[in-house]
Steps between C-alpha positions, in 0.01 A plus 500: 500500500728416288578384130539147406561244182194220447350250303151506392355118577136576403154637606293379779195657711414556841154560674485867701315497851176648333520210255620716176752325280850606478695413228876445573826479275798262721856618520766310589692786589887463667691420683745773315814521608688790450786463250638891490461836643572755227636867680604771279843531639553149296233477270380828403159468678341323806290178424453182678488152249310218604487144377236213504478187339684211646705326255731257422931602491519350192213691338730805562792653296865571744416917485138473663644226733767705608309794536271279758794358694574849541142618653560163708109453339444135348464418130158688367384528165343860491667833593318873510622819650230704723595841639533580850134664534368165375668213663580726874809633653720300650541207297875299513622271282395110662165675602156328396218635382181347569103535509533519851537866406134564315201508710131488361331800399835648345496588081732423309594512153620173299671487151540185310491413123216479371322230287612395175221544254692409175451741149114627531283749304402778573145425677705280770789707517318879512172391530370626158130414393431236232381619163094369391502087394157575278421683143823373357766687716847406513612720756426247823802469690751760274650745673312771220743857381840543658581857356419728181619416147659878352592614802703459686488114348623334762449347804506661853712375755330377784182372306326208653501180309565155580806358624677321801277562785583386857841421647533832659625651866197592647455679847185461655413759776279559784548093593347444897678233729262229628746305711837327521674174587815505613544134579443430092619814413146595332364879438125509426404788283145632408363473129745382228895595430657507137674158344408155519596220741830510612580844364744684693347801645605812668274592882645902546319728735222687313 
């Protein structure tokens, strides 16, 4: 098995043989070509990039298009380096990664961006507990003392209040294989996967 660069196209659900529901999150994973092979005789360290994301010349400044023509790899949008234990040995520049190498039953971890939840308080954000709506209290959705007054009068670092919430890499482990398509270049995962449709995720071994 080997690592590989998708797009997350939504949520379906499939029906198992004894009739149990299985939900499903659909990848559009590949194909990746890769663009470089990193040793450390030239680079410092050994890592294999991949791109994905078909795109358009023109969408592309001269440096990344050069540094394609030079991979011989065609004009992608996305580019992410894996190391050697993730992607397999043996990979050469003008090689292809595809789904073709996952099989069901495998795990795998995927990391994406999460959600963008906008500024919330703190009973979305850290899942704080509303204050009582009856005998006049005020205190319903505050987020109540943040530190002492003397001492040491002033705030902690690292106290939970509201704020930008969402919008975050997120890896998400112990994700099970149901299938693949290699025809439409599809990876059907188990369960859900971080982001929303057509985030870029990240499939890596688990």
């Amino acid at each position: 098995m080997a690592a590989i660069i998708g797009r997350k196209l939504g949520m379906t659900q499939v029906f198992a043989e004894d009739g149990a529901r299985v939900t499903l999150t659909v990848i559009e994973a590949g194909p990746c070509p890769v663009t470089q092979v990193k040793t450390p005789e030239t680079d410092g360290y050994s890592a294999v990039q991949l791109g994905f994301g078909a795109v358009r010349p023109k969408r592309l400044n001269k440096p990344e298009l050069g540094h394609l023509k030079k991979a011989g790899a065609p004009p992608v949008r996305h580019l992410h380096e894996f190391s050697p234990d993730e992607v397999g040995e043996g990979l050469n520049l003008g090689d292809v990664v595809t789904v073709e190498n996952f099989t069901s039953g495998e795990m795998v971890r995927v990391t994406g961006v999460s959600k963008g939840k906008g500024y919330q308080g703190t009973i979305k954000r850290h899942n704080f507990k509303r204050g009582p709506k009856s005998h006049g209290s005020h205190n319903i959705r505050q987020p109540g003392s943040i530190g002492a007054a003397a001492y040491p009068a002033r705030v902690f670092k690292g106290i939970r209040m509201s704020g930008h919430m969402g919008a975050r890499q997120v890896t998400q482990r112990g994700i099970q294989i149901i299938g693949a398509d290699p025809e439409r270049n599809l990876l059907l995962v188990k369960g859900s996967i971080p982001g929303g449709k057509n985030g870029i995720v990240i499939v890596r071994p688990a």
